[in-house]
C-alpha positions as a Markdown table, in Angstrom:
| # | Residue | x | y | z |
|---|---|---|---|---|
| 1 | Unk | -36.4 | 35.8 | -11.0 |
| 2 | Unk | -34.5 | 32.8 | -11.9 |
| 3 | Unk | -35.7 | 29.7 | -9.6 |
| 4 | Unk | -33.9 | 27.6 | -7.3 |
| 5 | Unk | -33.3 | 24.7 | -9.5 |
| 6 | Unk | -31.6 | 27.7 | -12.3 |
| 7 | Unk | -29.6 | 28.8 | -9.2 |
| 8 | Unk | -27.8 | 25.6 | -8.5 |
| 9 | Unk | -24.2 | 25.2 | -9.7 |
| 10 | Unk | -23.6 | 22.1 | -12.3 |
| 11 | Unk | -20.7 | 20.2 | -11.7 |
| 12 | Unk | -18.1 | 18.6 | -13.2 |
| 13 | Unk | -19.0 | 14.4 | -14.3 |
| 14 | Unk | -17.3 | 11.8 | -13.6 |
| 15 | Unk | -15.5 | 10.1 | -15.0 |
| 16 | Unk | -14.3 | 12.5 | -18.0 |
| 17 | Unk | -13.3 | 10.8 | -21.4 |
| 18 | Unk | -13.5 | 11.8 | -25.0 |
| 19 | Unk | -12.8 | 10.4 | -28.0 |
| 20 | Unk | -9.1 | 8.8 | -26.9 |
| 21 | Unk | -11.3 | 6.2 | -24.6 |
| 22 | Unk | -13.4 | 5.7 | -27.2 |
| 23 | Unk | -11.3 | 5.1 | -30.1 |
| 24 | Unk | -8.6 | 2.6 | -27.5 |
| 25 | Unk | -11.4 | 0.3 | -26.7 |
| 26 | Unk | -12.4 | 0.5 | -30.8 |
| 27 | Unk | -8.4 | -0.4 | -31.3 |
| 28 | Unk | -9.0 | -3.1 | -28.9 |
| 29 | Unk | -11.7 | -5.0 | -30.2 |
| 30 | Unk | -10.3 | -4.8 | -33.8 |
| 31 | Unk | -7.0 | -6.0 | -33.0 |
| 32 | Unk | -8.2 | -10.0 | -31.7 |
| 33 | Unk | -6.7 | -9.5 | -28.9 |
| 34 | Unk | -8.9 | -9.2 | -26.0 |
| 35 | Unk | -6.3 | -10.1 | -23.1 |
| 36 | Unk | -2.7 | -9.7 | -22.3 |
| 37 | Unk | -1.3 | -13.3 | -22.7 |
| 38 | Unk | 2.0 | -14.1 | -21.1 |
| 39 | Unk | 5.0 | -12.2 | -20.0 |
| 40 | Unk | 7.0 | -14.0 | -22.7 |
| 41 | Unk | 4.0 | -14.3 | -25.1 |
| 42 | Unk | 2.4 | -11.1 | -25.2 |
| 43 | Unk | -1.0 | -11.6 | -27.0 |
| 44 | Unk | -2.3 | -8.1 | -26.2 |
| 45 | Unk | -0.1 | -4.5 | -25.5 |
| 46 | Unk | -2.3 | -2.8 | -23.2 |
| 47 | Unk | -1.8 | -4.5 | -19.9 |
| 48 | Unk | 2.1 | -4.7 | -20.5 |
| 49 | Unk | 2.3 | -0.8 | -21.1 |
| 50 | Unk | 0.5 | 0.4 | -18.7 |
| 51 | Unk | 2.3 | -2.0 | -16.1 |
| 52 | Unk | 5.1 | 0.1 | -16.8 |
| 53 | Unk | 3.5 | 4.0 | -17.7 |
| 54 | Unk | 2.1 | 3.6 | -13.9 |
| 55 | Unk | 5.0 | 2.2 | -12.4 |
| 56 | Unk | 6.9 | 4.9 | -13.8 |
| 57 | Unk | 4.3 | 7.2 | -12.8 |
| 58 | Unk | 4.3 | 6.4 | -9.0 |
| 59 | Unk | 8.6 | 6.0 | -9.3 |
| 60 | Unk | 8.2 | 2.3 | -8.5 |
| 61 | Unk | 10.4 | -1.0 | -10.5 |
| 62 | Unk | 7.4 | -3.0 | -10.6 |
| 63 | Unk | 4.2 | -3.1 | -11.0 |
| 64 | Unk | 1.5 | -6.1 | -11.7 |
| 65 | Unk | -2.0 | -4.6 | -12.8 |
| 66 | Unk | -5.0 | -7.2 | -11.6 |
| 67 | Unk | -8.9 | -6.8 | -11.6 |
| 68 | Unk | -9.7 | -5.1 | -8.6 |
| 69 | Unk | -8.1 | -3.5 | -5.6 |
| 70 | Unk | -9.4 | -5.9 | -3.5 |
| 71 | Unk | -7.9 | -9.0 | -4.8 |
| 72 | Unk | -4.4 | -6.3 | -5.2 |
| 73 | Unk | -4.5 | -6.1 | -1.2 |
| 74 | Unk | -5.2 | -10.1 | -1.0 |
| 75 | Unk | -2.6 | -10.7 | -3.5 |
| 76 | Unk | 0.3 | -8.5 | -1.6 |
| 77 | Unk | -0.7 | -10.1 | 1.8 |
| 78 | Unk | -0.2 | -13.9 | 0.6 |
| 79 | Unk | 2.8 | -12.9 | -1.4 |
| 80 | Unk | 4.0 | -11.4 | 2.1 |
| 81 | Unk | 3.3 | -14.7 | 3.8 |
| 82 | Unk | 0.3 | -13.7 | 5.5 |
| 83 | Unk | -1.9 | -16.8 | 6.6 |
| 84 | Unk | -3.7 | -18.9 | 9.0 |
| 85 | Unk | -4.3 | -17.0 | 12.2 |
| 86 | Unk | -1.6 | -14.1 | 11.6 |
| 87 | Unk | -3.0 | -11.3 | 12.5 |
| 88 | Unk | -2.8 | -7.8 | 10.5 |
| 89 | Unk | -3.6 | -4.5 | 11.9 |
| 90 | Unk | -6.0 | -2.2 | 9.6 |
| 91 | Unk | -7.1 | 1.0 | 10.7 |
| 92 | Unk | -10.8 | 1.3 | 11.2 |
| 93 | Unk | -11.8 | 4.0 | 9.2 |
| 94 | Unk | -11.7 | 2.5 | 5.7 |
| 95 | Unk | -14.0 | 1.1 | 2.9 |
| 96 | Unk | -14.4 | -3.1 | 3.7 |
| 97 | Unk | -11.8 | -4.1 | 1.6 |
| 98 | Unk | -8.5 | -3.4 | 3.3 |
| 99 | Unk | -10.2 | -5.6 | 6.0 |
| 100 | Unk | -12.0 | -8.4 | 4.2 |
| 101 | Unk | -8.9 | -8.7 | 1.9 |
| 102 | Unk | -7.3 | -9.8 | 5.6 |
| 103 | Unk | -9.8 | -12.4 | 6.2 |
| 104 | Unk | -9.5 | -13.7 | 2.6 |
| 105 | Unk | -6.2 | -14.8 | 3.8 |
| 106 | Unk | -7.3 | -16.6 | 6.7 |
| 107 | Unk | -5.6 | -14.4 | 8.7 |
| 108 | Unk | -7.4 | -11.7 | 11.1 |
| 109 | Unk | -7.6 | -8.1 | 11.1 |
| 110 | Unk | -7.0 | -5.8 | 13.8 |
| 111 | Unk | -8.7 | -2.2 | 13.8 |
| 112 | Unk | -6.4 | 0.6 | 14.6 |
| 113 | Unk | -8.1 | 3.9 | 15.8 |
| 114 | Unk | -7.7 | 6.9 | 13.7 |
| 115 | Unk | -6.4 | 10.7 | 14.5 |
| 116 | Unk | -8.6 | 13.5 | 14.7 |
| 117 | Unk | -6.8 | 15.9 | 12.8 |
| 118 | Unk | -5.9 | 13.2 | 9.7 |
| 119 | Unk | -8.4 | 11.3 | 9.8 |
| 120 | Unk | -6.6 | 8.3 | 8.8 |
| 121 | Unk | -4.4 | 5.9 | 11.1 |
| 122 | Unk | -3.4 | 6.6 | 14.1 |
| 123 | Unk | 0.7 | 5.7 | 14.2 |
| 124 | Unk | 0.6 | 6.7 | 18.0 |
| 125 | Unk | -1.8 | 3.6 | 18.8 |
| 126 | Unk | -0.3 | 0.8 | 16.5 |
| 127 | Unk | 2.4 | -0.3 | 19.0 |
| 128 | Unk | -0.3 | -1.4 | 21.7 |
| 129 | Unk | -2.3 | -3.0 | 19.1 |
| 130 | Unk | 1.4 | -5.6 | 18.3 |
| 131 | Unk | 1.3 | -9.1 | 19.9 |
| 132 | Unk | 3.2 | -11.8 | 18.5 |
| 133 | Unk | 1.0 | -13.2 | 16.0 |
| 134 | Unk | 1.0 | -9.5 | 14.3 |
| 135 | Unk | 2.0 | -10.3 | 10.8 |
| 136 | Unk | 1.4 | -7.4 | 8.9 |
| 137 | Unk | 0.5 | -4.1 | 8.7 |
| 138 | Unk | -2.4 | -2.4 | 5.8 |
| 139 | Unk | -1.9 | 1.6 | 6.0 |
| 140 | Unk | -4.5 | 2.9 | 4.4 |
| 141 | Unk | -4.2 | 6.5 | 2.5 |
| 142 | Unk | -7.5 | 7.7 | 3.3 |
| 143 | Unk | -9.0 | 10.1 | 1.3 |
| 144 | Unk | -5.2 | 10.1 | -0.4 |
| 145 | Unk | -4.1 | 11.2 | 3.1 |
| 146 | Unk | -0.5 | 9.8 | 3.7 |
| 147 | Unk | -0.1 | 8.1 | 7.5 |
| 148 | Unk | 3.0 | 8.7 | 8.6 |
| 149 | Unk | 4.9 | 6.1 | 6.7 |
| 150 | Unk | 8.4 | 6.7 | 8.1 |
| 151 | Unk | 7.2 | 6.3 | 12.0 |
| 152 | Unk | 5.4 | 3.0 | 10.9 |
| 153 | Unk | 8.0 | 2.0 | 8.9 |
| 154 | Unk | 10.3 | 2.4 | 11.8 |
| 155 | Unk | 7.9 | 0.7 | 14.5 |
| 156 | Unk | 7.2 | -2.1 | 11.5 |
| 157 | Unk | 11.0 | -2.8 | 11.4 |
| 158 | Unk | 11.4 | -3.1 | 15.4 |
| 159 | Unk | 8.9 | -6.1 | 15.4 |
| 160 | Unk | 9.9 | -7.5 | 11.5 |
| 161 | Unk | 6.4 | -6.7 | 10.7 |
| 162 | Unk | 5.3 | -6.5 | 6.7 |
| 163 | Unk | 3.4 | -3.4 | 5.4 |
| 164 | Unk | 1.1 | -3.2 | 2.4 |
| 165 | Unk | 0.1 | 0.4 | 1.9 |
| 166 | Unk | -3.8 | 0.7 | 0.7 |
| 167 | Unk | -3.1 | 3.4 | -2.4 |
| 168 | Unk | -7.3 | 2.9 | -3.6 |
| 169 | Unk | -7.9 | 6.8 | -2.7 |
| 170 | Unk | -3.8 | 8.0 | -3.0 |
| 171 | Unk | -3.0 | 7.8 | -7.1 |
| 172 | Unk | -0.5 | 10.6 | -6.9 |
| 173 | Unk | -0.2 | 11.3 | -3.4 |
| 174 | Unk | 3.3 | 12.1 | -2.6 |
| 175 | Unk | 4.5 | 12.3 | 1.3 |
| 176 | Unk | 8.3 | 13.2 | 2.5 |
| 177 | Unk | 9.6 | 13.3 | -1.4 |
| 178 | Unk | 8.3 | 9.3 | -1.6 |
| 179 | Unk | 4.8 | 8.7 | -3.9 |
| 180 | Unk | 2.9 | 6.9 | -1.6 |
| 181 | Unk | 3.5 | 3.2 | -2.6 |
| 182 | Unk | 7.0 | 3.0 | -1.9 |
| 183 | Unk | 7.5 | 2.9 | 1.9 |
| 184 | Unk | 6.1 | -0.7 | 2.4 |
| 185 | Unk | 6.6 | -3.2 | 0.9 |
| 186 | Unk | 4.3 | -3.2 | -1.7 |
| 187 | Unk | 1.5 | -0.8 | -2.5 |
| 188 | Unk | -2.0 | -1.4 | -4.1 |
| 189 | Unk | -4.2 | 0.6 | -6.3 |
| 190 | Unk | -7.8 | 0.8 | -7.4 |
| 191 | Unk | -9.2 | 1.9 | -10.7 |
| 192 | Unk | -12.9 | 1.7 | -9.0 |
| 193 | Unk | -15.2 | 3.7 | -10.9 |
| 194 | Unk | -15.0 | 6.8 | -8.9 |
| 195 | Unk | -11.4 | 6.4 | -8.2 |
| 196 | Unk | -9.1 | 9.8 | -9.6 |
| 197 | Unk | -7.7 | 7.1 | -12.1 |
| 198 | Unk | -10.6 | 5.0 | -13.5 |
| 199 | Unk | -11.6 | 2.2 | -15.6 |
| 200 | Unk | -14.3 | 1.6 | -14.0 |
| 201 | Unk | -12.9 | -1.1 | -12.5 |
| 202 | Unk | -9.4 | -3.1 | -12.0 |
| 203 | Unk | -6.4 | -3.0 | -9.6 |
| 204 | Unk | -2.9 | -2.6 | -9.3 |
| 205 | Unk | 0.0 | -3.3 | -7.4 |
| 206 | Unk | 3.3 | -1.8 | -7.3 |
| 207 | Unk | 6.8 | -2.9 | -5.5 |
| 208 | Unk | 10.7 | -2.4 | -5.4 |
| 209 | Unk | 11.3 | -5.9 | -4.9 |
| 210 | Unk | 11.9 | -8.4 | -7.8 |
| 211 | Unk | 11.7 | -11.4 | -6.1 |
| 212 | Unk | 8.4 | -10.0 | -4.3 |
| 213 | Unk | 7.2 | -8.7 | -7.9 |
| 214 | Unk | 7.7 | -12.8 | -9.5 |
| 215 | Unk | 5.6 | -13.6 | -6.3 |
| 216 | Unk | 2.9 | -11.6 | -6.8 |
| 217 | Unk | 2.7 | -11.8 | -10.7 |
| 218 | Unk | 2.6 | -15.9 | -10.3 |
| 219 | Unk | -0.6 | -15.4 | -7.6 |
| 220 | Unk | -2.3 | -13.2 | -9.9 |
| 221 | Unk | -1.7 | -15.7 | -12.7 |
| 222 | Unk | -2.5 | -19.0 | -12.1 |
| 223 | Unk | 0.8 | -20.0 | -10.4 |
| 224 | Unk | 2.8 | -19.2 | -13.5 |
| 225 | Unk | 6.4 | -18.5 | -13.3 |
| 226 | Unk | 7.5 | -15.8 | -15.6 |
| 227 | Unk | 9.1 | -17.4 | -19.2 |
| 228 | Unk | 7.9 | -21.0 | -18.0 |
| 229 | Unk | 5.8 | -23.5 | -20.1 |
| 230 | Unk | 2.1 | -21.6 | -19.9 |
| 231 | Unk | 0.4 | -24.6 | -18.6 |
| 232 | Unk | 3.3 | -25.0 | -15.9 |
| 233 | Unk | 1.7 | -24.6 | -12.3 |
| 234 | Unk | 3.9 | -23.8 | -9.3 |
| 235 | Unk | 2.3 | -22.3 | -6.5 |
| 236 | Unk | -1.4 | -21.5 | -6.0 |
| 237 | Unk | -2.6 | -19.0 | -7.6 |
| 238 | Unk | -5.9 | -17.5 | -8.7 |
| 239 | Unk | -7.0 | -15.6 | -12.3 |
| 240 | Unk | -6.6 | -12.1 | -11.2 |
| 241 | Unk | -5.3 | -10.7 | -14.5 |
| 242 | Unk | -6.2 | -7.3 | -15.7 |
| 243 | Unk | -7.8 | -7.3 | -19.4 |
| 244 | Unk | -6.8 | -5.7 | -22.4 |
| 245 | Unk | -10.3 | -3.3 | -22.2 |
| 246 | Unk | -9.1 | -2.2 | -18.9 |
| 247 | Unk | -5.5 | -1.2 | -19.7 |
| 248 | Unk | -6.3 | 0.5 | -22.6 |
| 249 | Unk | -8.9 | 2.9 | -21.2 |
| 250 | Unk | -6.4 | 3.6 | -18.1 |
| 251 | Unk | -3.5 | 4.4 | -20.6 |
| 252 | Unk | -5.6 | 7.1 | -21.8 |
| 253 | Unk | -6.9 | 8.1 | -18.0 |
| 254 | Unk | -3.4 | 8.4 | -17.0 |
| 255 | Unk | -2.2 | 10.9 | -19.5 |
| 256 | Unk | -5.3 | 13.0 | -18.7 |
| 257 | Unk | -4.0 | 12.4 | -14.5 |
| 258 | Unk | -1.4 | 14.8 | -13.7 |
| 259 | Unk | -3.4 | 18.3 | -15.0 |
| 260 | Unk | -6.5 | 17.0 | -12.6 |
| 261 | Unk | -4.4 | 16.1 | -10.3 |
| 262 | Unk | -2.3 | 19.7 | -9.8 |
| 263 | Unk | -6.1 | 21.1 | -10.0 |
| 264 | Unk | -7.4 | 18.8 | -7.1 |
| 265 | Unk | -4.5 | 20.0 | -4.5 |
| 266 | Unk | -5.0 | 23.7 | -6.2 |
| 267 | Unk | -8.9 | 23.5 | -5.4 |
| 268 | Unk | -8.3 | 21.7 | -2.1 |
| 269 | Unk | -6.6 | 24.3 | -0.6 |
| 270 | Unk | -8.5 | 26.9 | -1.6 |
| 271 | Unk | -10.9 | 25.1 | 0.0 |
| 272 | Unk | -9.3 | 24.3 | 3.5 |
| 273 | Unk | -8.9 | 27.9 | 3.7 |
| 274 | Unk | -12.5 | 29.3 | 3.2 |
| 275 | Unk | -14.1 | 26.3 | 5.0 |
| 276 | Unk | -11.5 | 26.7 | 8.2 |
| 277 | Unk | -12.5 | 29.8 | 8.4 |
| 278 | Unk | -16.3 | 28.9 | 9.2 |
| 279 | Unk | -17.1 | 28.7 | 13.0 |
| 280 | Unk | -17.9 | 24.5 | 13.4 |
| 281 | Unk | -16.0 | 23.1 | 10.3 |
| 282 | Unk | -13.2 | 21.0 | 10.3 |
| 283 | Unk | -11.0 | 20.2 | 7.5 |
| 284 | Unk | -8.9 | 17.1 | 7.1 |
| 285 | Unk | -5.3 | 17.9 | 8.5 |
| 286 | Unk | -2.7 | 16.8 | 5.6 |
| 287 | Unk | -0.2 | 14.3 | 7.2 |
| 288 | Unk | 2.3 | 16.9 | 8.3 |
| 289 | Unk | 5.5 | 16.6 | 5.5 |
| 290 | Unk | 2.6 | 15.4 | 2.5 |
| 291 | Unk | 3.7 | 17.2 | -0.9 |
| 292 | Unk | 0.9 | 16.1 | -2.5 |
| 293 | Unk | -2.4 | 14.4 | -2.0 |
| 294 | Unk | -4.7 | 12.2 | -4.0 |
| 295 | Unk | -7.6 | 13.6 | -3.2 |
| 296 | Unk | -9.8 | 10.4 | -3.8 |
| 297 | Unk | -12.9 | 12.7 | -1.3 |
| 298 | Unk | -12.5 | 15.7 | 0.1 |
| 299 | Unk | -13.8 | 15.0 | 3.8 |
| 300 | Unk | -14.7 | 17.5 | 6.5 |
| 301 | Unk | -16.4 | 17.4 | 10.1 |
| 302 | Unk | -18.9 | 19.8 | 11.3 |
| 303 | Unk | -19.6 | 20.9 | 15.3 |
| 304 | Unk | -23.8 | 20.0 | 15.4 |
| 305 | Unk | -24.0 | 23.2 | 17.9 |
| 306 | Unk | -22.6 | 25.2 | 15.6 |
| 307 | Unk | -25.2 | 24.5 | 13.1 |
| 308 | Unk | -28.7 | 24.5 | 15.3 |
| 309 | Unk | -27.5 | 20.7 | 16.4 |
| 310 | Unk | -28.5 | 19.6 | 12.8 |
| 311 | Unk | -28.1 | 15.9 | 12.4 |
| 312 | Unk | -25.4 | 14.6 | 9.7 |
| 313 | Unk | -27.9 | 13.3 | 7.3 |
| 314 | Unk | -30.1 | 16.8 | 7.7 |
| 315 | Unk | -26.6 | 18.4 | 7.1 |
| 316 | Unk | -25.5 | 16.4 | 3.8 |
| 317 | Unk | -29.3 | 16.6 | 2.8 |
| 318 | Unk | -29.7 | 20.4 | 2.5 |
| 319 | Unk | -26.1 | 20.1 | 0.7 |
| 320 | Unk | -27.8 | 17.6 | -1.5 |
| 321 | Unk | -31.0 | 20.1 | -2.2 |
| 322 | Unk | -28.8 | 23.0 | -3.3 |
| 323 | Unk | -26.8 | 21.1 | -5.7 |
| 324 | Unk | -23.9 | 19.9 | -4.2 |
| 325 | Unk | -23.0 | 16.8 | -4.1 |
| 326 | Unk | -21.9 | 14.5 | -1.1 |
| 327 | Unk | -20.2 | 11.0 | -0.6 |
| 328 | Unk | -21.0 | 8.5 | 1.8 |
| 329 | Unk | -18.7 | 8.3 | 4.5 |
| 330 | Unk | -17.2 | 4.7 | 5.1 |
| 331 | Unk | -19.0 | 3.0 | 8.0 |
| 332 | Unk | -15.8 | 2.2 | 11.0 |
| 333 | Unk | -15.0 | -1.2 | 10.4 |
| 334 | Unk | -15.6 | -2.6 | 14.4 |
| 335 | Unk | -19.7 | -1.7 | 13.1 |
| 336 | Unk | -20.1 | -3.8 | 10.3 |
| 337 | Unk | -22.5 | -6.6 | 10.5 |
| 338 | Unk | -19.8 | -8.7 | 9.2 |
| 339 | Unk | -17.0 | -8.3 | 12.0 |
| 340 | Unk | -20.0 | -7.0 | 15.0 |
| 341 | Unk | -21.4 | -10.4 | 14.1 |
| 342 | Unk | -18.5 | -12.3 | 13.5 |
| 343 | Unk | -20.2 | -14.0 | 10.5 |
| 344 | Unk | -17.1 | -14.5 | 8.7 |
| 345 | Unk | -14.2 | -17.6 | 7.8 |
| 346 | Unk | -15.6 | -21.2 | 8.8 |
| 347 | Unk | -12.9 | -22.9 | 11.2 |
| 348 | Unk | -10.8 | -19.4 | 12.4 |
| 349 | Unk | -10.4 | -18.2 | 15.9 |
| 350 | Unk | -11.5 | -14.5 | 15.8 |
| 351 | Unk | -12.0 | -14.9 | 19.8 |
| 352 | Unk | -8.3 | -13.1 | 20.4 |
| 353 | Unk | -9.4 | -10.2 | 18.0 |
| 354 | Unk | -10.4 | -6.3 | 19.3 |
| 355 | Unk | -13.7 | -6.5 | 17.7 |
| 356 | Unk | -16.8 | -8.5 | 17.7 |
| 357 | Unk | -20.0 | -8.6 | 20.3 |
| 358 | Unk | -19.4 | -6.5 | 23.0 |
| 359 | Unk | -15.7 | -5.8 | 21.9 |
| 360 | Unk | -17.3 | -4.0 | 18.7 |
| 361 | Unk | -18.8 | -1.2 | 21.0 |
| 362 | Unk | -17.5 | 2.5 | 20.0 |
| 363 | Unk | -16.5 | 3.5 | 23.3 |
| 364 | Unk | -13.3 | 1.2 | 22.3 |
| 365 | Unk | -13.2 | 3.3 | 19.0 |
| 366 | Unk | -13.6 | 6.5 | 20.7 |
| 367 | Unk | -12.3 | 8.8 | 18.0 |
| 368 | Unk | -13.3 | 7.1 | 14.7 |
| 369 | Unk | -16.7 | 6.9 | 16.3 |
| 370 | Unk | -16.6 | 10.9 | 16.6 |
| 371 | Unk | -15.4 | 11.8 | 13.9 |
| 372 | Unk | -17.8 | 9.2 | 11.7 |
| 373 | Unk | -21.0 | 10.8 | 13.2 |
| 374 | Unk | -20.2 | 14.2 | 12.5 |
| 375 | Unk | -18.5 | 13.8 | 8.7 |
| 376 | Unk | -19.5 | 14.7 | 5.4 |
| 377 | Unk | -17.7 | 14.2 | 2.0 |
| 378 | Unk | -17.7 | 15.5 | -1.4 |
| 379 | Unk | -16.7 | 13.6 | -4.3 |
| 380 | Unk | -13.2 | 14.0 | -6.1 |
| 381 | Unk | -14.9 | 15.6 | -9.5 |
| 382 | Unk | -16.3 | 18.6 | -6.7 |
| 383 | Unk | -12.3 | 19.8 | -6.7 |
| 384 | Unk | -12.1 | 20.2 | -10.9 |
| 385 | Unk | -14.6 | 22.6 | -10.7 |
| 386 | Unk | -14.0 | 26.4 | -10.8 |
| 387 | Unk | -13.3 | 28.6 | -8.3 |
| 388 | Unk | -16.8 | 30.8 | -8.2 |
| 389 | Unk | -18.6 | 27.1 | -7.9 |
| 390 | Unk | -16.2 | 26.2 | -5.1 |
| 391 | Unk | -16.8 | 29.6 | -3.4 |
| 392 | Unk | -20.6 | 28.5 | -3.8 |
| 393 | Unk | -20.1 | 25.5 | -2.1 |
| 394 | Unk | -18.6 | 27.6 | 0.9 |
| 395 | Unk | -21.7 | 29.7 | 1.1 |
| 396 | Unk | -23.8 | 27.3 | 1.4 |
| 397 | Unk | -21.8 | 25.7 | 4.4 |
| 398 | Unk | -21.2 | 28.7 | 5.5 |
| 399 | Unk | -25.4 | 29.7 | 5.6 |
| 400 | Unk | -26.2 | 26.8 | 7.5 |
| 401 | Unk | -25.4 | 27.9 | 10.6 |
């Protein structure tokens, strides 16, 4: 009889590359020219392609690629004005960054509850959380879950509020016939190592806005202004530029994108429909009118009754010892030592925000708080796999009750 450890299923690594990674890095190091240069002196080709391959790719005019998608979010909020004591609504359920890219700007985040169903932000509570210092708006695609751009778009207009749409987990995602992106003002990306599209690290951000576009290209350069004297400085700006290694391993990701992609939504359905059907399992709800999704995790909940009142980490563990692998889910924001604490900016008043001490209990979080305790997620790579694996992965679930 064949053991346990024979029995398990072997997935699908991450990330996948062959010899078209290899041989553009190869090209790269031979060539001299180890980063892009400037817009009207081009030193390297990689950067300046793929700027326009992946705005092309997510239907956008513009895109500026940087070297993470934190600095992308920090980048779009102080090219959108955001500063001292504006505050920016973020919703709580997200990795740290769509909030500490907030405080990077002196400016103070809000957390926004999520919705049960979607597991991302909660459109219905963003017009209580609107005072007159609101500033901005960070919709986060979570999971590569659209929220409900038009609505927020619409209540965003109303109050003349920017919105910078948090793309890390969304490469592809398409909601309403618009790639995810496109609704705010700008959009930002991540090519994290276990992002869909991955260099293992690196950032960009994508706009429809020229004017916006020069902005954010002389923040993420120094201050430069496009076809100026190089050592010409005219507003602050930091060294966030993307290098020539990281551009030319993404061209080749990006062609490999769109057949893991279609695979991803394929498997993910397939997926929604075995796992609904198991008594105590809830799958994340696509945003009603998304054509596509990113698939960055594929996240679930799970009813503790249903499954002898298992704990979450008992639950993920036993997934763990029969092969399958698990995420971890994203503390809520209003936790974090950071924010609970308030050990943040020196000199700025968090004292009018809805977190912090007694503010950052969950029974003001009600629903992010629920949901967070009873989630689990499996990694992106988990939806290439084949059918008779996924099925596995069902069983399993399935056996645990």
């Amino acid at each position: 009889m064949a053991s346990e450890r024979e029995k398990k299923p072997h997935f699908q690594q991450w990330p996948i590359w062959d010899e078209e990674e290899i041989k553009a890095v190869q090209d790269v190091i031979r060539s001299n020219n180890w980063w892009c240069g400037a817009p009207a002196d081009q030193t390297g080709k990689h950067v300046w392609a793929f700027q326009k391959e992946f705005a092309g790719f997510q239907e956008a005019r513009h895109c500026i690629a940087v070297s993470n998608g934190t600095v992308a979010i920090e980048t779009a909020l102080i090219a959108l004005d955001v500063g001292m004591g504006d505050e920016v609504i973020v919703p709580d359920y997200t990795f740290v960054a769509s909030a500490s890219a907030v405080v990077a700007t002196n400016a103070i985040p809000i957390f926004c509850d999520i919705n049960s169903d979607t597991f991302i932000m909660d459109v219905d509570k963003v017009q209580s959380l609107i005072t007159p210092r609101t500033r901005a708006i960070v919709a986060v695609h979570l999971g590569g879950n659209p929220v409900e751009m038009d609505r927020l778009c619409e209540i965003a207009g109303k109050h003349h509020i920017k919105i910078v749409e948090d793309c890390a987990h969304s490469h592809g995602s398409r909601y309403k016939g618009k790639h995810v992106g496109n609704w705010g003002d700008a959009g930002t990306f991540s090519f994290q190592a276990s992002k869909v599209l991955t260099s293992g690290e690196g950032g960009a951000i994508i706009c429809n806005d020229k004017s916006l576009a020069e902005k954010i290209y002389s923040i993420t350069d120094c201050g430069r202004k496009i076809g100026r004297h190089f050592y010409s400085h005219y507003i602050y700006g930091s060294n966030y530029r993307m290098s020539e290694f990281l551009a030319a391993v993404l061209r080749a990701q990006l062609k490999k994108f769109p057949s893991q992609h279609i695979l991803r939504n394929r498997n993910a359905k397939y997926l929604n429909e075995k796992l609904s059907s198991i008594d105590g399992i809830k799958v994340m709800k696509p945003t009603p009118g998304t054509e596509e999704l990113g698939y960055y995790i594929y996240p679930f909940v799970f009813k503790p009754s249903c499954f002898g009142n298992i704990t979450k980490e008992n639950f993920t563990g036993k997934l763990n010892i029969a092969g399958i692998p698990t995420d971890d889910c994203y503390p809520p924001l209003h936790t974090l030592a950071c924010f609970k604490d308030v050990s943040l900016r020196k000199g700025i008043d968090y004292s009018r925000a809805n977190w912090g001490g007694e503010k950052s209990d969950n029974r003001y979080f009600p629903v992010v708080t629920d949901i967070y305790s009873r989630s689990v997620q499996l990694p992106q790579y988990l939806l290439l796999a084949e059918k008779e694996m996924l099925d596995y992965v069902v069983n399993v679930i399935k056996n645990l009750s």
